[in-house]
Biopython code that builds the backbone (N, CA, C, O; Angstrom):
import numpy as np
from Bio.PDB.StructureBuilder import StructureBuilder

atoms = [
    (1, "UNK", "N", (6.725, 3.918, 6.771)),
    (1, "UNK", "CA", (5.581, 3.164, 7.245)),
    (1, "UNK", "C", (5.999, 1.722, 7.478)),
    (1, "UNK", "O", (6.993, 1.349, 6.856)),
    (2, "UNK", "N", (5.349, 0.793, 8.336)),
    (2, "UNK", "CA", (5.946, -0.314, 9.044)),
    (2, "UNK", "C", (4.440, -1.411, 8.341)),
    (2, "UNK", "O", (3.295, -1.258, 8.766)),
    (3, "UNK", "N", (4.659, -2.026, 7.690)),
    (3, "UNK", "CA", (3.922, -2.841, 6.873)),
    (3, "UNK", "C", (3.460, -4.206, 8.232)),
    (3, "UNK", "O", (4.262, -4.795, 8.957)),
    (4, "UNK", "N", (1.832, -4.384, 8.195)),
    (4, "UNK", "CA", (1.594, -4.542, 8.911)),
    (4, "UNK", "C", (0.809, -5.939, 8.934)),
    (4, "UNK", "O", (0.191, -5.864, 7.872)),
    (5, "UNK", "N", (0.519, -6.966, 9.414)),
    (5, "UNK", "CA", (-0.337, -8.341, 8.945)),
    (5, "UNK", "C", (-1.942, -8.241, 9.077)),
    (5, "UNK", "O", (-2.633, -8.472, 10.069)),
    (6, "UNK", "N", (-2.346, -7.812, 7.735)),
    (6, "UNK", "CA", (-3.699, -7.499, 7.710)),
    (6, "UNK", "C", (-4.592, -8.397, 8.147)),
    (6, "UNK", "O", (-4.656, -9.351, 7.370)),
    (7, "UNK", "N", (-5.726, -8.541, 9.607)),
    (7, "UNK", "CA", (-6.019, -10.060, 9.532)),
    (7, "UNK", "C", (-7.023, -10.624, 8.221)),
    (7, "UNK", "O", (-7.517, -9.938, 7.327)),
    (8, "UNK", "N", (-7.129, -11.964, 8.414)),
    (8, "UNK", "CA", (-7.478, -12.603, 7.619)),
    (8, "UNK", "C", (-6.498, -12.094, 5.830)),
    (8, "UNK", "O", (-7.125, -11.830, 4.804)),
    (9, "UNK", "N", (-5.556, -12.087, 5.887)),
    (9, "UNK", "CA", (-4.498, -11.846, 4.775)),
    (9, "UNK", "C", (-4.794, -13.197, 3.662)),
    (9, "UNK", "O", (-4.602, -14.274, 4.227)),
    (10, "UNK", "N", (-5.049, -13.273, 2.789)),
    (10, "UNK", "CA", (-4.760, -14.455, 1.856)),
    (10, "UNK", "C", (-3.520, -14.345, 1.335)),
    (10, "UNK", "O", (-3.513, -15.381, 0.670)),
    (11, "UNK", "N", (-2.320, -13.781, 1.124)),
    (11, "UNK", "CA", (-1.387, -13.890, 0.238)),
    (11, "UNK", "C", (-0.261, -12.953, 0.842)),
    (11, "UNK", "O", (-0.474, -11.996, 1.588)),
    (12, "UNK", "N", (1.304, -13.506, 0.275)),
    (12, "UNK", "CA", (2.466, -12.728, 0.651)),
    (12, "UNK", "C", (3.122, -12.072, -0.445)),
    (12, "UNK", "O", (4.070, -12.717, -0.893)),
    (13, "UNK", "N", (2.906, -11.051, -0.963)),
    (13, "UNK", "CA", (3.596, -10.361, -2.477)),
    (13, "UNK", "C", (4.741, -10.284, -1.999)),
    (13, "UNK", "O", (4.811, -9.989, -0.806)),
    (14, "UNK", "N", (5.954, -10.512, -2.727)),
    (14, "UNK", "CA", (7.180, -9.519, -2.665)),
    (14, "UNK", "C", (8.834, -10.492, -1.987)),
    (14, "UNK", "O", (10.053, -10.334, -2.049)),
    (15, "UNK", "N", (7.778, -11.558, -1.336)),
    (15, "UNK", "CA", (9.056, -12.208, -0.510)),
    (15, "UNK", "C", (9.900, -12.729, -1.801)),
    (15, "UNK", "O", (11.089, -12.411, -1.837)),
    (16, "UNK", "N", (9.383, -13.478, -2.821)),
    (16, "UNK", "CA", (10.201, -14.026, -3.431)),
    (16, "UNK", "C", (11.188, -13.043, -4.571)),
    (16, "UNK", "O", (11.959, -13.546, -5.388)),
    (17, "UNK", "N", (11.014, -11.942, -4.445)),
    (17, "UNK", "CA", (11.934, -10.880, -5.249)),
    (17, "UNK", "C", (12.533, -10.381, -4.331)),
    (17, "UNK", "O", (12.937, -9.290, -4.733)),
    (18, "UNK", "N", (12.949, -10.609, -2.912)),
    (18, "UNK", "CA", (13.684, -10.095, -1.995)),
    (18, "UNK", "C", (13.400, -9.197, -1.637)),
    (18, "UNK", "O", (14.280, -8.337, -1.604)),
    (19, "UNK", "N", (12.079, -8.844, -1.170)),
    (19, "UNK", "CA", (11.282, -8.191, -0.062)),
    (19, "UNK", "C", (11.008, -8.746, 0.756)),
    (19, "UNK", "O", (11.194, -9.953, 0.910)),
    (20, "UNK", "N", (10.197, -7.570, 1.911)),
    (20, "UNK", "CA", (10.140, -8.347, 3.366)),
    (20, "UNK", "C", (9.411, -9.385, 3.190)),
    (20, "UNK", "O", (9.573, -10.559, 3.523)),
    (21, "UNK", "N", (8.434, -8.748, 2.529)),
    (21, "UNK", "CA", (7.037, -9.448, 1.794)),
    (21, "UNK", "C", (5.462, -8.649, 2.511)),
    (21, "UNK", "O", (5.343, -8.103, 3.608)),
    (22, "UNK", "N", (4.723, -8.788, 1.744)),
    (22, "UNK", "CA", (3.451, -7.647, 2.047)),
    (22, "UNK", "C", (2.770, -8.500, 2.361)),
    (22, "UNK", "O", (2.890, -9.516, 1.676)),
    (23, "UNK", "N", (1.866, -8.538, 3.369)),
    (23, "UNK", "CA", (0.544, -9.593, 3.572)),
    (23, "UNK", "C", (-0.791, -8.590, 2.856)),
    (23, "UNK", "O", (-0.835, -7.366, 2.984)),
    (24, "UNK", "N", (-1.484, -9.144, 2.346)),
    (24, "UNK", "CA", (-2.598, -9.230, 1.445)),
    (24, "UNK", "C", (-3.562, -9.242, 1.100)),
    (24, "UNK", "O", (-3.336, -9.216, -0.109)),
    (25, "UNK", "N", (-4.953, -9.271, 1.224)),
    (25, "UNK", "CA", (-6.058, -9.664, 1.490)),
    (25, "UNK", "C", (-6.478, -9.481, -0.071)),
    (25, "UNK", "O", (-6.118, -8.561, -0.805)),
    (26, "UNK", "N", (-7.186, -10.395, -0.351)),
    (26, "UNK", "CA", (-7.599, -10.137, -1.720)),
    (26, "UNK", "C", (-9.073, -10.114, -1.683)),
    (26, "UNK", "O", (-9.665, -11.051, -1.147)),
    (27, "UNK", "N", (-9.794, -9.014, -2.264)),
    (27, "UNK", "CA", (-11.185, -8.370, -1.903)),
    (27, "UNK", "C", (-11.684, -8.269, -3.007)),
    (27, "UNK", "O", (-11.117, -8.661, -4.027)),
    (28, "UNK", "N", (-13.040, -7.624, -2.977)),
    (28, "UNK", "CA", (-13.504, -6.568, -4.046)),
    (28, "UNK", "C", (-13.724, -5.479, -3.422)),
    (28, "UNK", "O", (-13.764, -5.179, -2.229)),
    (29, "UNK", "N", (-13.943, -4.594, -4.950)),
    (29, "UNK", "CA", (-14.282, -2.813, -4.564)),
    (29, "UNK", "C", (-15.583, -2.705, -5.126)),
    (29, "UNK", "O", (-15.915, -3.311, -6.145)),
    (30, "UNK", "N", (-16.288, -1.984, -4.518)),
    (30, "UNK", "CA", (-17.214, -1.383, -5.994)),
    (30, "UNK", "C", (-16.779, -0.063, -6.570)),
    (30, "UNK", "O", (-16.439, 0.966, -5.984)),
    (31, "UNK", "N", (-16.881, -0.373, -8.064)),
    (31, "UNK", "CA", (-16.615, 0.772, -8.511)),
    (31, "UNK", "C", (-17.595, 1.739, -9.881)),
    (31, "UNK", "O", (-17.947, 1.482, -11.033)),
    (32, "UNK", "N", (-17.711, 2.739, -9.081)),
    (32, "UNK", "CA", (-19.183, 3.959, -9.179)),
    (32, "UNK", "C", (-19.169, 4.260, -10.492)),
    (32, "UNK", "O", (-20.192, 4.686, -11.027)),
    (33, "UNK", "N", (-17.829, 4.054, -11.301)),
    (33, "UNK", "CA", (-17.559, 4.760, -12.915)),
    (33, "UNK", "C", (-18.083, 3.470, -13.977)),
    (33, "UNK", "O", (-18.682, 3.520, -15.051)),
    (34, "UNK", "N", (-17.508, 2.162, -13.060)),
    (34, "UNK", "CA", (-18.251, 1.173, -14.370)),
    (34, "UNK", "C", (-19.037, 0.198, -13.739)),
    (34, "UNK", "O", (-19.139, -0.982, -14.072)),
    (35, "UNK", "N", (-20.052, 1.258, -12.010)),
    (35, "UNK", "CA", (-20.898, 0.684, -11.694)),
    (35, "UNK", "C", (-20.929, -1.259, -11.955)),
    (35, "UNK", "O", (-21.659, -1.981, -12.634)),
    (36, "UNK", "N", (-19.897, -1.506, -11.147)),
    (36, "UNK", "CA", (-19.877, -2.938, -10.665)),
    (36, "UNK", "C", (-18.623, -2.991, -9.605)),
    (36, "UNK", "O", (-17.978, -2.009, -9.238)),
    (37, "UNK", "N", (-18.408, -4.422, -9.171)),
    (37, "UNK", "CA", (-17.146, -4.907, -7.921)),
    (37, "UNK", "C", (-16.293, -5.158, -8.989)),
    (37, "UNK", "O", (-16.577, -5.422, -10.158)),
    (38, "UNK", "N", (-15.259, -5.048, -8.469)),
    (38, "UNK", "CA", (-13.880, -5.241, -9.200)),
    (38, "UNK", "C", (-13.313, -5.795, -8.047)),
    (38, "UNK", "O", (-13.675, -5.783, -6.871)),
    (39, "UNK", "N", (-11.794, -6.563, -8.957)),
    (39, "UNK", "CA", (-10.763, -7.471, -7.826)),
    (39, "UNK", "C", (-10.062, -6.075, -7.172)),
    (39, "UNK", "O", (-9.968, -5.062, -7.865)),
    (40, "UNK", "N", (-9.429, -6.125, -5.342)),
    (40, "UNK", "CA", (-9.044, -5.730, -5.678)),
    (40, "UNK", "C", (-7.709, -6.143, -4.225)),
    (40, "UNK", "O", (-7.561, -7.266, -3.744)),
    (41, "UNK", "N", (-7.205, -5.336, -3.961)),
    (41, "UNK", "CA", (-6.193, -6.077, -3.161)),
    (41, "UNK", "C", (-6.204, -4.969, -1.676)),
    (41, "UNK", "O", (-6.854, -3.933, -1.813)),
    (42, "UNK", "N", (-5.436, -5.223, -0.191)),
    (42, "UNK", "CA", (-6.124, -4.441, 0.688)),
    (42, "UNK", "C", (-4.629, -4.831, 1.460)),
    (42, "UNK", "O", (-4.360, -6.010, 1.690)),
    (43, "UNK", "N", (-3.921, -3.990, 1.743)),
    (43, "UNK", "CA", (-2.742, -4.049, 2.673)),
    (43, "UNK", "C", (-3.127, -3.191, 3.950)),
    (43, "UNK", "O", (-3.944, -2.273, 3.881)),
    (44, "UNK", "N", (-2.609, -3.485, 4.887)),
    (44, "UNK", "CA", (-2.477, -2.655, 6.428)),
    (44, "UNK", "C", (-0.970, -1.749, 6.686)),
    (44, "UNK", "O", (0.073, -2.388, 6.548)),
    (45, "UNK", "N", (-0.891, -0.419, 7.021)),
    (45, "UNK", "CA", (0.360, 0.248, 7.306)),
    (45, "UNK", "C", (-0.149, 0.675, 8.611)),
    (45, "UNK", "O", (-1.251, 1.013, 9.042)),
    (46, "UNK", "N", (1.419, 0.500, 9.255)),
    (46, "UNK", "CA", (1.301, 1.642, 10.233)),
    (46, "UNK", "C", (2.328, 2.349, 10.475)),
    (46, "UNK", "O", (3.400, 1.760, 10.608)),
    (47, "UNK", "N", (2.256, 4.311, 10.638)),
    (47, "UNK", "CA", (3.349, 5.518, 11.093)),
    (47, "UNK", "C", (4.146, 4.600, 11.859)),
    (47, "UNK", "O", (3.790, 3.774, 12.700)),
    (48, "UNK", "N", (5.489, 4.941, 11.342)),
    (48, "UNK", "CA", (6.375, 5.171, 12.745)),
    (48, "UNK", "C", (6.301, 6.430, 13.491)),
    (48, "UNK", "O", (5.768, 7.413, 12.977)),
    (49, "UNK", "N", (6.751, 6.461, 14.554)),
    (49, "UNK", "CA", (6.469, 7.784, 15.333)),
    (49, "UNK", "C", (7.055, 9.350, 14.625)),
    (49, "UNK", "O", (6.552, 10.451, 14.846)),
    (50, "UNK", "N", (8.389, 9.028, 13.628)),
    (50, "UNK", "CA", (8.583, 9.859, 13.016)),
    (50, "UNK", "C", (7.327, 11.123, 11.752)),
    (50, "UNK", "O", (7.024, 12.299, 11.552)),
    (51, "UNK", "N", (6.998, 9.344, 11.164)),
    (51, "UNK", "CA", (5.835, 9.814, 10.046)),
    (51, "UNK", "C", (4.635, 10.497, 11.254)),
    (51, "UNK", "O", (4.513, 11.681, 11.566)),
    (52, "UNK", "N", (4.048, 9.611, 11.638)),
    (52, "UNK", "CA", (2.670, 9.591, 12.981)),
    (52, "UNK", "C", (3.026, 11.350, 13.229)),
    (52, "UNK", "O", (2.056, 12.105, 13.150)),
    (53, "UNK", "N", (4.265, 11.898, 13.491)),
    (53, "UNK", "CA", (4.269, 13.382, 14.093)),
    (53, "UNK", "C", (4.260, 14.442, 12.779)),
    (53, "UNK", "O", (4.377, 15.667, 12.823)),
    (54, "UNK", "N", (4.092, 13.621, 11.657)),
    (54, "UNK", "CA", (4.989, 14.227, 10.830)),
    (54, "UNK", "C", (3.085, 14.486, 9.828)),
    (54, "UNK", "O", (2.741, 15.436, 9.125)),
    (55, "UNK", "N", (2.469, 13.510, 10.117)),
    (55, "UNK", "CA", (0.941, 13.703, 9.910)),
    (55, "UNK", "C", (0.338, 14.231, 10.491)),
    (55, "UNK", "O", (-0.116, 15.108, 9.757)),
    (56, "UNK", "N", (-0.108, 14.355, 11.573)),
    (56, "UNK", "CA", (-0.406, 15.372, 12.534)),
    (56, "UNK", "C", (0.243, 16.532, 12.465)),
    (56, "UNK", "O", (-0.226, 17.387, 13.216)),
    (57, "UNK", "N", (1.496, 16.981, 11.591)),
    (57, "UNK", "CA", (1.181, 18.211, 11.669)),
    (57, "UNK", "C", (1.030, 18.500, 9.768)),
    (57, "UNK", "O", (1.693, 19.441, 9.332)),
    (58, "UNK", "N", (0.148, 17.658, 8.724)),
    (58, "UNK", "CA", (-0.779, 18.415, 8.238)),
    (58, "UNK", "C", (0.418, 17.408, 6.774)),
    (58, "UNK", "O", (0.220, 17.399, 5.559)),
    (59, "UNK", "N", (1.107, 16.986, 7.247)),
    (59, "UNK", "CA", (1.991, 15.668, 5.757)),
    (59, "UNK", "C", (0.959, 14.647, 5.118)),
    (59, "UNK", "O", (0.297, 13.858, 5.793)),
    (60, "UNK", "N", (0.910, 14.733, 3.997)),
    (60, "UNK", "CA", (0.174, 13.895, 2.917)),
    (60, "UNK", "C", (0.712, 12.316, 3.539)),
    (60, "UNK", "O", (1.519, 12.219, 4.464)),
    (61, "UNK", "N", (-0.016, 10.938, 2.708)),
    (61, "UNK", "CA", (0.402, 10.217, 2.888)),
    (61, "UNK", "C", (0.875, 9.854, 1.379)),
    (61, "UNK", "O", (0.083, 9.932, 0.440)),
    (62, "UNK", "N", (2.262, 9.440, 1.211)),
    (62, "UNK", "CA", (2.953, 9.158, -0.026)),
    (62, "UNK", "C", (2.531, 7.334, -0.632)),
    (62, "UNK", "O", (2.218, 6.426, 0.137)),
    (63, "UNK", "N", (2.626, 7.222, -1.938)),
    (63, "UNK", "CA", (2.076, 5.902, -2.349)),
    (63, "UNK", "C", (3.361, 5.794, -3.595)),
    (63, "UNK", "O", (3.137, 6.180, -4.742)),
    (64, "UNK", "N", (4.580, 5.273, -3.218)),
    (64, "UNK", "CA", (5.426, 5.458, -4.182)),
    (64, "UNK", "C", (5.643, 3.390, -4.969)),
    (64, "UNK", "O", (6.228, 2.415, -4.499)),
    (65, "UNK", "N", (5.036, 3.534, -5.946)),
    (65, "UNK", "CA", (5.330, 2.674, -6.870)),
    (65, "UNK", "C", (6.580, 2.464, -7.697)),
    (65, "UNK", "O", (6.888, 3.234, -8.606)),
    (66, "UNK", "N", (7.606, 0.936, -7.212)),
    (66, "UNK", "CA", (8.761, 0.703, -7.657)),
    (66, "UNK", "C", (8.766, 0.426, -8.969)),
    (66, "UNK", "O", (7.977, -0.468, -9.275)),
    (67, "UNK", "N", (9.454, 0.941, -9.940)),
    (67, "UNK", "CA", (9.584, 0.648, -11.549)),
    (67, "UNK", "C", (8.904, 1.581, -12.244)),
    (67, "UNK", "O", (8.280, 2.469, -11.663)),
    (68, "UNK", "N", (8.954, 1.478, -13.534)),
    (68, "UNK", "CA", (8.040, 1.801, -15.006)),
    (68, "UNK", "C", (6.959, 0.675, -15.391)),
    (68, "UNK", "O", (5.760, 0.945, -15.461)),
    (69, "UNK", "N", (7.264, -0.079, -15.534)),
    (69, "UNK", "CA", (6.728, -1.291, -16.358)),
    (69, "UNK", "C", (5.209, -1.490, -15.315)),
    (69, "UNK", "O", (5.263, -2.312, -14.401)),
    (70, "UNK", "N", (4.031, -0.759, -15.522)),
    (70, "UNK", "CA", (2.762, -1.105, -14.235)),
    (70, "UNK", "C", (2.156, -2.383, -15.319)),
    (70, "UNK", "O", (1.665, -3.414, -14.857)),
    (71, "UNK", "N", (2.278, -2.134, -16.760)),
    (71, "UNK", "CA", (1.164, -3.179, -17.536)),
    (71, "UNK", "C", (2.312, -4.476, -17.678)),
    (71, "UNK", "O", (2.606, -4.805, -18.828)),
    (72, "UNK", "N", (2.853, -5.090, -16.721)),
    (72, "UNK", "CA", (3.357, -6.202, -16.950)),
    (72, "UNK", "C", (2.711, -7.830, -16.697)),
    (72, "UNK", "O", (2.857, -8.926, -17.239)),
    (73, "UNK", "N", (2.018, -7.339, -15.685)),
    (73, "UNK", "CA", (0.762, -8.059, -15.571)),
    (73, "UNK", "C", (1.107, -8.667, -13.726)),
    (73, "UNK", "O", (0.569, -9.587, -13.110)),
    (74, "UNK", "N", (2.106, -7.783, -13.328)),
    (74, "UNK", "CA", (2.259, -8.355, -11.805)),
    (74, "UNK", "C", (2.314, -6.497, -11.261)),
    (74, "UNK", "O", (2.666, -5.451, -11.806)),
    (75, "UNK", "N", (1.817, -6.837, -10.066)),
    (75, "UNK", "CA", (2.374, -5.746, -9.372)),
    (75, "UNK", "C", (3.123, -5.087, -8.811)),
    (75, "UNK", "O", (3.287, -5.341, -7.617)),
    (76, "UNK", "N", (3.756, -4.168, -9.316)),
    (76, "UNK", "CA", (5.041, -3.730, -8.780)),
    (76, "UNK", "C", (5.382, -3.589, -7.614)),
    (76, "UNK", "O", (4.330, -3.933, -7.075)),
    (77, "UNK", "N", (6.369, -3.229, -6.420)),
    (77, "UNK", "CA", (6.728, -3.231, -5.260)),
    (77, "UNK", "C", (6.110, -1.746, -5.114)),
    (77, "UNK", "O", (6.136, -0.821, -5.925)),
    (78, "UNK", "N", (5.548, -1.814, -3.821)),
    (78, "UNK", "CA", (5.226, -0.183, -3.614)),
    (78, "UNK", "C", (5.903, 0.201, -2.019)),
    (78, "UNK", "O", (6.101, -0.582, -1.090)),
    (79, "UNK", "N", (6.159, 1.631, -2.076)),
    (79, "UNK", "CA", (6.021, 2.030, -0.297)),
    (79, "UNK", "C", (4.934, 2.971, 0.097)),
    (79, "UNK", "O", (4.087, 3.468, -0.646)),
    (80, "UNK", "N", (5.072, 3.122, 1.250)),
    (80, "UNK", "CA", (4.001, 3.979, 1.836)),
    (80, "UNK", "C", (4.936, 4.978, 2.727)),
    (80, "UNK", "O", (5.508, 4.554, 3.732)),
    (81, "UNK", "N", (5.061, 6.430, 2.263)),
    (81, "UNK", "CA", (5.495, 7.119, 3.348)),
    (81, "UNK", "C", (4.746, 8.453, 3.566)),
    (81, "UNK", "O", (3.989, 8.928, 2.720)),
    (82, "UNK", "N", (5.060, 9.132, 4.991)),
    (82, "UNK", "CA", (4.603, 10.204, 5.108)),
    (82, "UNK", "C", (5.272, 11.265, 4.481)),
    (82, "UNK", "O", (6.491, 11.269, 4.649)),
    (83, "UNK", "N", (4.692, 12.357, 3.660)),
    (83, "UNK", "CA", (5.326, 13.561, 2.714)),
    (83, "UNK", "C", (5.537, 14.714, 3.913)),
    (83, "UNK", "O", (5.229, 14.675, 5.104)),
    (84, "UNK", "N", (6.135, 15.672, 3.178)),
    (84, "UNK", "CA", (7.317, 16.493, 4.352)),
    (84, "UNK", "C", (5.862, 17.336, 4.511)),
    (84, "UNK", "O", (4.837, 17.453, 3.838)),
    (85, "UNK", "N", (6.392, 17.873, 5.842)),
    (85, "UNK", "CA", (5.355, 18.794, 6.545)),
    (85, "UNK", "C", (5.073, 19.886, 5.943)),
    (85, "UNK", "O", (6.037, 20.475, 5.454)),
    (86, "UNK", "N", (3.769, 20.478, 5.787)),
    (86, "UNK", "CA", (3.632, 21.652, 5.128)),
    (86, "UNK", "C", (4.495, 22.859, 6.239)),
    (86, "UNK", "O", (4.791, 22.996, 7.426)),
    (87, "UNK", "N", (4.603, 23.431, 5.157)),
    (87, "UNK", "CA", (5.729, 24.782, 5.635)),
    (87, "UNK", "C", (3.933, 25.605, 5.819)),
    (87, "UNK", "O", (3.824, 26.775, 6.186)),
]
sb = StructureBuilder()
sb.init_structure("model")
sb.init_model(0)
sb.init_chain("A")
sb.init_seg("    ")
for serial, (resi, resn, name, xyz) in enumerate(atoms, 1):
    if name == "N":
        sb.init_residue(resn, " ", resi, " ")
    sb.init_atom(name, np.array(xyz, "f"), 0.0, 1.0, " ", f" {name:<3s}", serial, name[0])
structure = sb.get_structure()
């Protein structure tokens, strides 16, 4: 997936650990379980034509989180890819 400049972005995660760097938007959600908004954060992807063919014919979209350590109190590096085609 080709990481994309969400408009109105407030923030760049990642450049200073030697990533491309992620643009950002920092939002709220509501959320239905403890019935209120929560912080929450909002990135833009887009298929390359590989993934894009590779969804269309019926591939999950993958959410792979870099490291162990999630309670460190920053957010870890993530990717976004398309999962292999169902057989």
């Amino acid at each position: 997936m080709m990481i994309m400049r969400i408009p109105g972005f407030t923030r760049l995660l990642g450049k200073s650990q030697g990533y491309l760097g992620l643009p950002v938007k920092d939002t709220a959600v509501y959320d239905t379980v403890q019935d209120k908004h929560l912080p929450a954060i909002v990135t833009a992807w887009q298929p390359d034509p590989e993934e894009l063919a590779a969804l269309n014919a019926g591939a999950s979209i993958r959410v792979t989180l870099i490291g162990t350590d999630i309670c460190s109190g920053q957010h870890p590096p993530i990717m976004l890819s398309a999962g292999p085609v169902p057989e």
